[in-house]
NUTI-163039 format. One line per 2 residues: number of its first residue (from 0); for each residue y, x, z of N, C-alpha, C, O, CB. Coordinates in Angstrom, 3 decimals. Glycine has a CB too. Layout:
NUM) Y X Z Y X Z Y X Z Y X Z Y X Z | ...
This chain:
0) 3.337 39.993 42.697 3.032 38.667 43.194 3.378 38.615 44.682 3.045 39.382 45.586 1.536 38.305 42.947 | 4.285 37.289 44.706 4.972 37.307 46.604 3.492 36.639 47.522 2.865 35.581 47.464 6.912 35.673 46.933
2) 3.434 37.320 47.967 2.296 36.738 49.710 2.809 35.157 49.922 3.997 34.836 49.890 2.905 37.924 51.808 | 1.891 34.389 50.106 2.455 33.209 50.799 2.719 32.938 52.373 1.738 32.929 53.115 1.660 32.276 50.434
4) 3.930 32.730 52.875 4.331 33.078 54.427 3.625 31.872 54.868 3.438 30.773 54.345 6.122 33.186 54.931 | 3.173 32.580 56.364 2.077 31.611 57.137 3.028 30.528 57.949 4.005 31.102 58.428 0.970 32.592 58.367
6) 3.000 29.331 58.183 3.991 28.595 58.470 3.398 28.074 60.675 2.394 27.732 61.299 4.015 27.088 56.886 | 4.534 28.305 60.867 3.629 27.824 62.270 4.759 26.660 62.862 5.757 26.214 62.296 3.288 29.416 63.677
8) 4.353 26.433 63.858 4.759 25.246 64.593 5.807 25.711 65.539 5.343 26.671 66.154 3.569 24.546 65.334 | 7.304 25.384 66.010 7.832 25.269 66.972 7.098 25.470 68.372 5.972 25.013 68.567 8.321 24.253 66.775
10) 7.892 26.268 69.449 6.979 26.509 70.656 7.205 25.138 71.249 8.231 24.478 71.411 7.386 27.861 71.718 | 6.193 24.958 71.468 6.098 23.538 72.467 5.083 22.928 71.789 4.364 22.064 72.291 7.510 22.432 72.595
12) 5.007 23.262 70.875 3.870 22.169 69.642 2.941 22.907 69.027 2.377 22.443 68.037 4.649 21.407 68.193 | 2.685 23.945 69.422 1.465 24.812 69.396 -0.286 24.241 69.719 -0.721 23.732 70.752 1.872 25.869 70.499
14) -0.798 24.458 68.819 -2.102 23.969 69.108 -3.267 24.703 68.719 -3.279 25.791 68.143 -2.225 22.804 68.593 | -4.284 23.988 69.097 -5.689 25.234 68.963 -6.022 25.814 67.922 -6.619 26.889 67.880 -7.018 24.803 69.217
16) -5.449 24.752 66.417 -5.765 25.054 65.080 -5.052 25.656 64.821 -5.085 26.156 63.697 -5.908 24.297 64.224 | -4.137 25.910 65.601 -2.747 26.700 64.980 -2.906 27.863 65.527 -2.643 28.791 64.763 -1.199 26.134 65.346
18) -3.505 28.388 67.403 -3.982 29.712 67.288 -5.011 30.161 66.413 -5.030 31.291 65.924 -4.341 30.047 68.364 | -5.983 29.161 66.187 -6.806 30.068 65.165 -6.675 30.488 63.898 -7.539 31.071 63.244 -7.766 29.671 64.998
20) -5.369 30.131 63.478 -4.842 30.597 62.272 -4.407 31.793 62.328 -4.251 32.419 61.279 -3.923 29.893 61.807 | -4.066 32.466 63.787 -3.294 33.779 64.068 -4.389 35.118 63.684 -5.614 35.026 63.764 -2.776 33.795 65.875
22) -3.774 36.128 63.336 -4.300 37.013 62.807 -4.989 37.981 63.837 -4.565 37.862 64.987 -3.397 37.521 62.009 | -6.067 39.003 63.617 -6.766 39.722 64.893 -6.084 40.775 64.112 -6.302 41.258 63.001 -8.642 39.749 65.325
24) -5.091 41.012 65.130 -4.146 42.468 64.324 -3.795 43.146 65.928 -2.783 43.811 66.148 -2.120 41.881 63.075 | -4.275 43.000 66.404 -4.478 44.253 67.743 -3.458 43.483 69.094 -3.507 43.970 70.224 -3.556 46.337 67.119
26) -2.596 42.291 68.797 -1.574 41.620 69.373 -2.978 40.385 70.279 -4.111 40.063 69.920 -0.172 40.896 67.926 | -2.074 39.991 71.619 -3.281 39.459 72.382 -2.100 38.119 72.001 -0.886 38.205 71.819 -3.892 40.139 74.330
28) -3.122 36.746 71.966 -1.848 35.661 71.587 -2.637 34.674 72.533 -3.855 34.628 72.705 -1.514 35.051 69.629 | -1.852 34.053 72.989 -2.124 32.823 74.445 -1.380 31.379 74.173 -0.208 31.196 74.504 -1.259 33.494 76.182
30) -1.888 30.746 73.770 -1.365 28.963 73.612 -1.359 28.418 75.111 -2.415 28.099 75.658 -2.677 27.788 72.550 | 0.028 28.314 75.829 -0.333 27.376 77.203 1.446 26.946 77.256 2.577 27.426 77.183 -1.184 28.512 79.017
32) 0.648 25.625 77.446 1.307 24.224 77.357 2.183 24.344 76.173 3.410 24.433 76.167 2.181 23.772 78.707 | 1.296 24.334 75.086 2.213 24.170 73.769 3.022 25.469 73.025 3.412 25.467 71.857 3.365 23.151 74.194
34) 3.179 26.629 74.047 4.055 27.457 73.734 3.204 28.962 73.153 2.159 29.439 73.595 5.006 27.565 75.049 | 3.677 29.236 72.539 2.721 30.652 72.184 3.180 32.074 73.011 4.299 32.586 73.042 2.905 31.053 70.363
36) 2.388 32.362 73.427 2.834 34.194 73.948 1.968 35.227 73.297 0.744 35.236 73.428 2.548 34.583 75.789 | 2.716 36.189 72.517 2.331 37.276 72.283 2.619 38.512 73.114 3.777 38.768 73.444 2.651 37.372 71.241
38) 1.369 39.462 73.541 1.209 40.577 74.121 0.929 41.682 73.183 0.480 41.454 72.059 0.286 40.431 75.036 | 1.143 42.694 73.546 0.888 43.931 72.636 -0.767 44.682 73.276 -1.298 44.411 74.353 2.497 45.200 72.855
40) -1.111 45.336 72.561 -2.749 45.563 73.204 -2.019 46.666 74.922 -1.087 47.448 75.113 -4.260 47.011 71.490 | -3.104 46.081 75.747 -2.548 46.870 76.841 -2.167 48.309 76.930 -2.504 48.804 75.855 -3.315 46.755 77.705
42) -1.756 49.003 77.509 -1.601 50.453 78.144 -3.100 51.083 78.556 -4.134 50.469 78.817 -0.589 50.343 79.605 | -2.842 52.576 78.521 -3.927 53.433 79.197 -4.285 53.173 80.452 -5.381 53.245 81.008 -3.620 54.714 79.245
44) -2.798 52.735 80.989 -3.029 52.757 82.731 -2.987 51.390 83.077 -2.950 51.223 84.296 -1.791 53.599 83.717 | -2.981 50.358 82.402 -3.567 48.854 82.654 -4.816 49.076 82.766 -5.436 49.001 83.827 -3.355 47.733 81.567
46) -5.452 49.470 81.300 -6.504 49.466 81.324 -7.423 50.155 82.518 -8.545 49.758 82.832 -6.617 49.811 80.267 | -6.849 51.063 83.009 -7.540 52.006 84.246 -7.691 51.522 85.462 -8.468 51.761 86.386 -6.834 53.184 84.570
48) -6.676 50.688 85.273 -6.444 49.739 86.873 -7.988 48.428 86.493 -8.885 48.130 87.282 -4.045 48.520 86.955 | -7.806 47.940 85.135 -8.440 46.754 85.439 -10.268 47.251 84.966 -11.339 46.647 85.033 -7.573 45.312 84.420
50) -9.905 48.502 84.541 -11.240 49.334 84.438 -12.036 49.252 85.905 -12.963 48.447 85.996 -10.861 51.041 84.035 | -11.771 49.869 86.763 -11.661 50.320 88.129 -11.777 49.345 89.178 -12.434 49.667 90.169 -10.484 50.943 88.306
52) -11.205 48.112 89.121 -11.369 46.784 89.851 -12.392 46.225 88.988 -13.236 45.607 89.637 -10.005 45.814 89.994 | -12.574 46.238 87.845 -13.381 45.291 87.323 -14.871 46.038 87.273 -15.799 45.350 86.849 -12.779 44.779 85.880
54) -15.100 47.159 87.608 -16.527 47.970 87.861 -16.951 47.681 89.508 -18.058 47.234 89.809 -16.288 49.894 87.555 | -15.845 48.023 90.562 -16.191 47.485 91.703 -16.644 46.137 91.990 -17.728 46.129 92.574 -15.337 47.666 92.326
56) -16.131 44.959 91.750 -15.918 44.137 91.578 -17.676 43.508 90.711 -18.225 42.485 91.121 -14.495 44.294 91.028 | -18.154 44.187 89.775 -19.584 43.858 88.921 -20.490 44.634 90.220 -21.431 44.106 90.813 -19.770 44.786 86.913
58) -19.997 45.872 90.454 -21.075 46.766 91.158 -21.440 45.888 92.162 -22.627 45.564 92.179 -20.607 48.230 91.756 | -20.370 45.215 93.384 -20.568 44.166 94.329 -21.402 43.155 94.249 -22.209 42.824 95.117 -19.625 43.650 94.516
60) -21.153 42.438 92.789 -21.380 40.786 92.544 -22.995 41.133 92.168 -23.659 40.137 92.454 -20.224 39.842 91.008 | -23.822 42.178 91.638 -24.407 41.804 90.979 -25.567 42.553 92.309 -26.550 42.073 92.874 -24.115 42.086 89.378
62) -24.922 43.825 92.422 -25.904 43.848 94.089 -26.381 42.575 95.053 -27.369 42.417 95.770 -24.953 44.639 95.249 | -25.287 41.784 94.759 -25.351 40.464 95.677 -25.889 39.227 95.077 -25.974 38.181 95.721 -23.972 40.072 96.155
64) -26.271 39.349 93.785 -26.485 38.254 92.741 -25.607 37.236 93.020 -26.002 36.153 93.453 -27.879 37.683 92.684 | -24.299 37.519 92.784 -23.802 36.217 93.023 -22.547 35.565 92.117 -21.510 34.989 92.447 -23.420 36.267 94.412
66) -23.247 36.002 90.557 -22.623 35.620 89.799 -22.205 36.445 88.419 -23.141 37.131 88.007 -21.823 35.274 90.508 | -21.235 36.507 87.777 -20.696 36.866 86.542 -19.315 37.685 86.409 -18.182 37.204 86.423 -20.576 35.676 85.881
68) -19.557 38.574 86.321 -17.452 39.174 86.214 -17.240 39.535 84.606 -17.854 40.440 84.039 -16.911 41.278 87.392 | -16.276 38.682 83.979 -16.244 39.454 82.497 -14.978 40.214 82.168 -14.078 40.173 83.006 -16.402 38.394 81.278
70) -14.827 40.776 81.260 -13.302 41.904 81.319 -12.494 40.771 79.828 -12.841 39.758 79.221 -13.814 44.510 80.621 | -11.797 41.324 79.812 -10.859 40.452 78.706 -11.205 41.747 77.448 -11.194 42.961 77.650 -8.666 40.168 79.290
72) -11.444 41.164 76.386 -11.087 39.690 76.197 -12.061 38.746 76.496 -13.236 38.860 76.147 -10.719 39.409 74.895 | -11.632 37.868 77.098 -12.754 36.534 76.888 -11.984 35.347 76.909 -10.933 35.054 77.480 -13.969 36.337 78.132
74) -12.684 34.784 76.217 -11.470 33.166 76.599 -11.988 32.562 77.848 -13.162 32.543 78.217 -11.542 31.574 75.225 | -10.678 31.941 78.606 -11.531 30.645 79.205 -10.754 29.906 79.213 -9.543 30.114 79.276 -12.183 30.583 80.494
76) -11.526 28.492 79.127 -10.635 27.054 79.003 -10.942 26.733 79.961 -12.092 26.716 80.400 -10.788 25.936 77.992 | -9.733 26.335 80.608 -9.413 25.711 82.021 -9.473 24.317 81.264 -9.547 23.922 80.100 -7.776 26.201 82.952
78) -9.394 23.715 82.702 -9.525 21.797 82.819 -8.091 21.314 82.288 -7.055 21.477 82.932 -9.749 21.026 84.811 | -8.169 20.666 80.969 -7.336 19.684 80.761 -6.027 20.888 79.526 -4.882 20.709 79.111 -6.717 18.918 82.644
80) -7.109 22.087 79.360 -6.027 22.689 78.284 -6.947 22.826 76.886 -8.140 23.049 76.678 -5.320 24.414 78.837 | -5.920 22.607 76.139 -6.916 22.407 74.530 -6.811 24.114 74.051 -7.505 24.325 73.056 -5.881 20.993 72.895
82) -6.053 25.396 74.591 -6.226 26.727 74.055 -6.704 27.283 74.914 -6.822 26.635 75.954 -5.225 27.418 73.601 | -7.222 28.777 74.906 -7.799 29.498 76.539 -6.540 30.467 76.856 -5.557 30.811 76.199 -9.597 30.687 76.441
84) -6.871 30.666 77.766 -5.977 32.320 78.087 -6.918 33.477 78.273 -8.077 33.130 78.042 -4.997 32.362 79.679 | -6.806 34.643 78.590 -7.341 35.732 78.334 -6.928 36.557 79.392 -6.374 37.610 79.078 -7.074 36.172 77.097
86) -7.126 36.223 80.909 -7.502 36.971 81.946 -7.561 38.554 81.549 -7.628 39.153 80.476 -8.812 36.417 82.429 | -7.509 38.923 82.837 -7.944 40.730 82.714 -9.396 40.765 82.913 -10.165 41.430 82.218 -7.194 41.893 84.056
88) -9.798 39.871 84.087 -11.255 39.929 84.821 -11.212 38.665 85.079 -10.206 37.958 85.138 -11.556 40.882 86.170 | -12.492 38.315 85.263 -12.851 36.595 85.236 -14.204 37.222 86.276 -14.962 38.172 86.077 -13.357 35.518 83.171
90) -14.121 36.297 87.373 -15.770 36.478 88.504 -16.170 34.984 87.865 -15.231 34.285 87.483 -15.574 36.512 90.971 | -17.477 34.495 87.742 -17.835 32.890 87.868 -18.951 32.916 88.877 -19.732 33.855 88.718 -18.382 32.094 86.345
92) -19.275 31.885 90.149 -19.810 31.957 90.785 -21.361 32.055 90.638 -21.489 31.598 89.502 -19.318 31.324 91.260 | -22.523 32.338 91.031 -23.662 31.632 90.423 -24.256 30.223 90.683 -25.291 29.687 90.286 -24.594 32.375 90.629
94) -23.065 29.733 91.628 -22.998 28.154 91.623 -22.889 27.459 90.431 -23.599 26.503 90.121 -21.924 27.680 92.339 | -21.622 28.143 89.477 -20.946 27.443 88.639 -21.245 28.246 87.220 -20.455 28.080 86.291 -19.429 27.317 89.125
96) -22.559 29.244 87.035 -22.689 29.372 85.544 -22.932 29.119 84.261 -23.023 29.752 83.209 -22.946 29.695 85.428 | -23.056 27.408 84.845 -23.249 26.613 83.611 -21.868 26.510 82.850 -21.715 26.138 81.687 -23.827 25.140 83.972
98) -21.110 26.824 83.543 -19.485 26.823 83.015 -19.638 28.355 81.821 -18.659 28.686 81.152 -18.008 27.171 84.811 | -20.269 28.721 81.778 -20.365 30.128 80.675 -20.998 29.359 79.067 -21.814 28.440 79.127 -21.890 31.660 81.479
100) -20.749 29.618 78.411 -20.519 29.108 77.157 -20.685 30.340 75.977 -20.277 31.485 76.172 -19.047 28.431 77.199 | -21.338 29.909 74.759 -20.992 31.087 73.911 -19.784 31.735 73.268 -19.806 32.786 72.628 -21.569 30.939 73.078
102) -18.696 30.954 73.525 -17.427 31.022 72.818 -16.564 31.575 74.305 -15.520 32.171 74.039 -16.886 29.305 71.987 | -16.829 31.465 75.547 -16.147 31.733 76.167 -16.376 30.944 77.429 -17.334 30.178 77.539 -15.154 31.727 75.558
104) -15.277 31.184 78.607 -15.538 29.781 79.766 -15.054 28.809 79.897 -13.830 28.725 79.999 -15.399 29.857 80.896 | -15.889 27.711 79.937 -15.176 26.572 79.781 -15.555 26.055 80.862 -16.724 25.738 81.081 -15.331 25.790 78.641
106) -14.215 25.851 81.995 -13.942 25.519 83.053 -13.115 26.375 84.153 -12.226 27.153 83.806 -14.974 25.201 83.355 | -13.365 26.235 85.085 -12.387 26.799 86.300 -13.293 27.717 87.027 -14.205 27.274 87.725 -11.754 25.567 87.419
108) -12.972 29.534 86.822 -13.579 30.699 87.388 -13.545 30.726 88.835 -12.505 30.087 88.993 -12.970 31.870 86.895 | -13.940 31.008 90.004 -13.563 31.161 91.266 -12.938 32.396 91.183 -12.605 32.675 92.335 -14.603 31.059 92.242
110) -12.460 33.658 90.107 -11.827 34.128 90.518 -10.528 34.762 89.239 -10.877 34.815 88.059 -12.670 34.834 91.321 | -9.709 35.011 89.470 -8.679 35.561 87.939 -8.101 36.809 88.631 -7.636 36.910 89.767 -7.072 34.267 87.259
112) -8.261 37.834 87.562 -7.085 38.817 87.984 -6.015 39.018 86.642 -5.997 38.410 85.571 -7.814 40.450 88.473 | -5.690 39.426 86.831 -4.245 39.793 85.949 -3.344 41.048 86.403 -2.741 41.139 87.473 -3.169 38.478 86.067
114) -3.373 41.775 85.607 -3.051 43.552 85.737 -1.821 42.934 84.800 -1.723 42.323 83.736 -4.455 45.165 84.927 | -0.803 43.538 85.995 0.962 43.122 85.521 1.160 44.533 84.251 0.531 45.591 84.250 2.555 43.374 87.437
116) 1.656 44.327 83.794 2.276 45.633 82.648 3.723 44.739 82.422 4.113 43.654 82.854 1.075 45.973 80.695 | 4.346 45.838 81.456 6.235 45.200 81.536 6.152 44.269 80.765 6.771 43.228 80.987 7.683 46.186 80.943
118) 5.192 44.463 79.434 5.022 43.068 78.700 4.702 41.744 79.271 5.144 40.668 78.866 4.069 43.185 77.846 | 3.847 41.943 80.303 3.120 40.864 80.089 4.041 40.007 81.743 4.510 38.896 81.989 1.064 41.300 80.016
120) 3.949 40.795 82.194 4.442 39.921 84.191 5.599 38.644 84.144 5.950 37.752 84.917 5.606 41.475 85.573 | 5.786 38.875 83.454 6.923 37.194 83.372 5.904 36.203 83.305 5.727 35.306 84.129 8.139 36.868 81.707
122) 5.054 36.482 81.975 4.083 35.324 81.543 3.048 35.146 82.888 2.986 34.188 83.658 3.137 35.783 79.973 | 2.386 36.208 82.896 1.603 36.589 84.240 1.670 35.858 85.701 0.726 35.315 86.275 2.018 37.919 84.532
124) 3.451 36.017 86.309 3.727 34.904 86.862 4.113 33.983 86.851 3.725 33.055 87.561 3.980 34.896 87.284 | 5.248 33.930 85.818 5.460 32.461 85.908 5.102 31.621 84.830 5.632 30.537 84.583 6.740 32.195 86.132
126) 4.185 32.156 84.196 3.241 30.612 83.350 1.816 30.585 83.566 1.279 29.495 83.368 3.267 30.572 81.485 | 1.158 31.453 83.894 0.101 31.706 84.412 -0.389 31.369 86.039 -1.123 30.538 86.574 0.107 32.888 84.107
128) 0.027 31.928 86.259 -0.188 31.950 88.640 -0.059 29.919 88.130 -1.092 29.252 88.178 2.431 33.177 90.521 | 1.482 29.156 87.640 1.243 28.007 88.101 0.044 27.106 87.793 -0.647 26.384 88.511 2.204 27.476 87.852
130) 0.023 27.479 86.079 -1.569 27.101 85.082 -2.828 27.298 86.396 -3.684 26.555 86.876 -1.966 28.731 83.345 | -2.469 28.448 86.591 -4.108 29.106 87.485 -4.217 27.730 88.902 -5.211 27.005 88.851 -3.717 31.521 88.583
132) -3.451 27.547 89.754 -2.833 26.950 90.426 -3.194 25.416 89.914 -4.278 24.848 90.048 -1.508 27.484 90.405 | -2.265 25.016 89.434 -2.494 23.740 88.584 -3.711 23.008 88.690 -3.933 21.956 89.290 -2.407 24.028 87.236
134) -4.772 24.026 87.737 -6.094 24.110 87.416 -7.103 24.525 88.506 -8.265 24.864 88.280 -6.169 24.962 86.375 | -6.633 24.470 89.472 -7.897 25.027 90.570 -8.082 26.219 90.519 -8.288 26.236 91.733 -9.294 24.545 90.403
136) -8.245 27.619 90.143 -8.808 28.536 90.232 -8.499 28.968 91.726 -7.365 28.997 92.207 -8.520 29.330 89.166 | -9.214 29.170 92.133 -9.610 29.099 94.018 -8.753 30.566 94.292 -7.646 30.518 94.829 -11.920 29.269 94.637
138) -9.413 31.969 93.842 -8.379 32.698 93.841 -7.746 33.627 92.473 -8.204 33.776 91.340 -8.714 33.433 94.871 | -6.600 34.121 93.072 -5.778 34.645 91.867 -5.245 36.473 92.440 -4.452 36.823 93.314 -4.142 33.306 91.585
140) -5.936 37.121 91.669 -4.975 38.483 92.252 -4.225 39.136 91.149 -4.374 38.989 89.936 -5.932 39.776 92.949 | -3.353 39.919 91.829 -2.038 40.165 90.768 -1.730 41.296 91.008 -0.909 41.494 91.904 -0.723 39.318 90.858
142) -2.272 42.349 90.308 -2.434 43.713 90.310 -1.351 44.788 89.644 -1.343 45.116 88.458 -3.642 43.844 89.709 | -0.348 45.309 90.775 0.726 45.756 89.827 0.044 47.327 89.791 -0.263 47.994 90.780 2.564 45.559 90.468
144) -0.109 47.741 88.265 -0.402 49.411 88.429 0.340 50.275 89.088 -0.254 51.300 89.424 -0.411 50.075 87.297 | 1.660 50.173 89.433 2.489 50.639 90.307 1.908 50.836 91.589 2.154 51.851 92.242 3.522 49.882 90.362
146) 1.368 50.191 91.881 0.228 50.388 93.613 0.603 48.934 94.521 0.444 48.936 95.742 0.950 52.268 95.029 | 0.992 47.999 93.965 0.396 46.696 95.179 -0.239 45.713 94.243 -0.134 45.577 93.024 1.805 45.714 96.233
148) -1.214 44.795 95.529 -2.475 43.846 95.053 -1.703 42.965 95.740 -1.296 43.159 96.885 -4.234 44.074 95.485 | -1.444 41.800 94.937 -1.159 40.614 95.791 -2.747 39.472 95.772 -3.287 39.333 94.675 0.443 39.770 95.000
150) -3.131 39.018 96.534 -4.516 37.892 96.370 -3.851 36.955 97.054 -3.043 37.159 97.960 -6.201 38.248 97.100 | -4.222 35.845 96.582 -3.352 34.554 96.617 -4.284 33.169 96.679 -4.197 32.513 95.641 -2.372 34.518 95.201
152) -5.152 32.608 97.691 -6.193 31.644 97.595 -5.414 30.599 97.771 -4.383 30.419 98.419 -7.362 31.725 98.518 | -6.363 29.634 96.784 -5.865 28.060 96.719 -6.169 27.317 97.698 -7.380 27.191 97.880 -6.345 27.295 95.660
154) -5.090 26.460 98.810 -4.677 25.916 99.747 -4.582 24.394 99.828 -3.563 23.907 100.317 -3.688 26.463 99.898 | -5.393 23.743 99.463 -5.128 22.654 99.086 -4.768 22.196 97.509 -5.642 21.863 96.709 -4.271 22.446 99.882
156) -3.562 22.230 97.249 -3.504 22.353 95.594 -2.534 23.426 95.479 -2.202 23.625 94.310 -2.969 20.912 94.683 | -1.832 24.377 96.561 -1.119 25.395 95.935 -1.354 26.629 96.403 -1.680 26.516 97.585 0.140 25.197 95.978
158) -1.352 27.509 96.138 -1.687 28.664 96.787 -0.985 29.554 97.758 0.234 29.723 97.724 -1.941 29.294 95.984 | -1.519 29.933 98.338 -0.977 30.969 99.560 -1.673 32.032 99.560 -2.890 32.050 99.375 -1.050 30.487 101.011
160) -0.797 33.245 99.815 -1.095 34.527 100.203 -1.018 34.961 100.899 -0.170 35.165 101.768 -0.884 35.160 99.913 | -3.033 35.533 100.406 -4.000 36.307 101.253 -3.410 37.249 101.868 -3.446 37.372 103.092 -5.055 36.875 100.604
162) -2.939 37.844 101.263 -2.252 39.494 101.178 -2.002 40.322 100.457 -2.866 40.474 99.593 -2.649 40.259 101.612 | -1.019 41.094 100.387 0.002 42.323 99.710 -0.247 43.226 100.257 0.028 43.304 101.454 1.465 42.306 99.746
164) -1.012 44.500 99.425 -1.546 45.624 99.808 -0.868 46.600 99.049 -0.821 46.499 97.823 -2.931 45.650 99.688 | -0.344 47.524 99.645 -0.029 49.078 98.781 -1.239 50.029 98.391 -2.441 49.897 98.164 0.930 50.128 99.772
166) -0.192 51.181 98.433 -1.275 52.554 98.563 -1.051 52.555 100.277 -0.198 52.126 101.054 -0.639 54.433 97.530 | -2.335 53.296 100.372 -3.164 53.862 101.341 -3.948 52.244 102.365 -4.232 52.187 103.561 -1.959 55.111 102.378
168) -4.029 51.606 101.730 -4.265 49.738 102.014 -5.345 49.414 101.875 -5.809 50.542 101.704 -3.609 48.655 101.121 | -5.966 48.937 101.819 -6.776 48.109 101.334 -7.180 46.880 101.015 -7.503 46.215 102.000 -7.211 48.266 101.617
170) -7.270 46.381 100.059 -7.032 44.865 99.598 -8.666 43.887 99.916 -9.716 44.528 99.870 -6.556 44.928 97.586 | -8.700 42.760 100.139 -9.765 42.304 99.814 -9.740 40.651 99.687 -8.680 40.032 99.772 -10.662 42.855 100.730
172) -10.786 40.119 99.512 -10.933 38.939 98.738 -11.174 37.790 99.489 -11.163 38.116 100.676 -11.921 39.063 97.827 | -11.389 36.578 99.352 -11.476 36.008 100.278 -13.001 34.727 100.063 -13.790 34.258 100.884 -9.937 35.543 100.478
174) -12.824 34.526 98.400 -13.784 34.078 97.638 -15.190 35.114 97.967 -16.261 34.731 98.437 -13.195 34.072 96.080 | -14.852 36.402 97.601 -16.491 36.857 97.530 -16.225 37.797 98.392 -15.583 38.838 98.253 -17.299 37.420 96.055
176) -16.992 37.170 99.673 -16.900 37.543 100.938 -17.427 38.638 101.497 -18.644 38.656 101.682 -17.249 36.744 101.528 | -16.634 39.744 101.869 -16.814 40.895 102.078 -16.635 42.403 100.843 -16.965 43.584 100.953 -18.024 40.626 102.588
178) -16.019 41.684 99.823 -15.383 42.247 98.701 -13.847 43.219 99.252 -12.736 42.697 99.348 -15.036 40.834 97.622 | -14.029 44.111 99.437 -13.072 45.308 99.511 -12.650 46.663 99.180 -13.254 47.722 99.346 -13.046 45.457 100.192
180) -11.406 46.416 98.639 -11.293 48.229 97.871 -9.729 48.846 97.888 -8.674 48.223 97.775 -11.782 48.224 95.814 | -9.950 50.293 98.069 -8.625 50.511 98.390 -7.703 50.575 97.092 -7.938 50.865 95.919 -8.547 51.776 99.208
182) -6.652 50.218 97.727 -5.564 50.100 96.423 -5.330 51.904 95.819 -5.176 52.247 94.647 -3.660 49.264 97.169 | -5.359 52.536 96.680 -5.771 53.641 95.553 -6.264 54.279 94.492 -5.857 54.952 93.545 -6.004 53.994 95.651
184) -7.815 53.638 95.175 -8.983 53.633 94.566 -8.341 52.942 92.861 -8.269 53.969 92.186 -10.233 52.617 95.615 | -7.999 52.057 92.183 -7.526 50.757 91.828 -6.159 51.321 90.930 -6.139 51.236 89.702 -7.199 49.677 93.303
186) -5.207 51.814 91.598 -4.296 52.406 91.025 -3.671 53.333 90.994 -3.819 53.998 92.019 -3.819 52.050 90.993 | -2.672 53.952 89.956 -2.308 55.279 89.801 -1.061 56.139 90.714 -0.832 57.326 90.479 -1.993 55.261 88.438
């Protein structure tokens, strides 16, 4: 007996009912602006990088009570998109934790990171950073495991960068003030 093939939509015409038809088969899948992206489950050394920022990063926020950091997966729905994307690390302020939801966040994080790998950095920057951008997210850092941090705060409606840190550097934040760590520390 033949399987019946799952039928999907042209990229551009992608929609929410149509990611949730996608299968949990270890592949990370992202609906933005209509188009679908598939990722493969991350690397050892993604994961180590966004391991490592995303423990500093809780250890800080929560010493300070000043809010929420979650690791991916999590969804969050930004303003004015009907699918989520799936961040590396998500901060939410404790201004703004009514934006936390059981399904995920729904609204605009004060902070996104995104740990580049070869799969993913096309999408990373150029459909993501503009989405992030677009949508307000105040800041955006862009973590190559290779050893530089780019942080990038929103400027009005587009962003400018904070700063580009290597090894032996140190990167820091601009949102959660007094947040700093060396890019070593961070990557391999």
């Amino acid at each position: 007996m033949q399987k019946e093939a799952l039928e999907f939509p042209p990229q551009g015409k992608w929609t929410y009912e149509d990611w949730l038809k996608l299968p949990d088969d270890g592949w990370q899948y992202e609906v933005i602006n209509g188009e679908l992206f598939m990722t493969p489950a991350p690397t050892t050394g993604h994961q180590r990088v966004s391991r490592d920022l995303g423990l500093a990063m809780v250890l800080f926020v929560k010493e300070r009570n000043l809010g929420e950091v979650f690791y991916a997966p999590v969804d969050v729905y930004l303003p004015g998109q009907e699918t989520p994307v799936q961040p590396d690390i998500v901060f939410v302020h404790r201004d703004h934790l009514g934006i936390i939801k059981e399904r995920g966040i729904e609204g605009t994080p004060d902070i996104i990171v995104e740990v580049l790998s070869p799969t993913s950095w096309w999408k990373d920057r150029k459909v993501k950073y503009p989405l992030y951008e677009r949508t307000g997210v105040p800041e955006l850092w862009l973590v190559d495991p290779e050893g530089i941090v780019e942080v990038y705060v929103l400027k009005g409606e587009v962003y400018a960068l904070l700063g580009r840190w290597g090894k032996g550097e140190v990167a820091r934040s601009d949102v959660l003030d007094g947040f700093e760590i060396s890019v070593d520390e961070i990557v391999g």
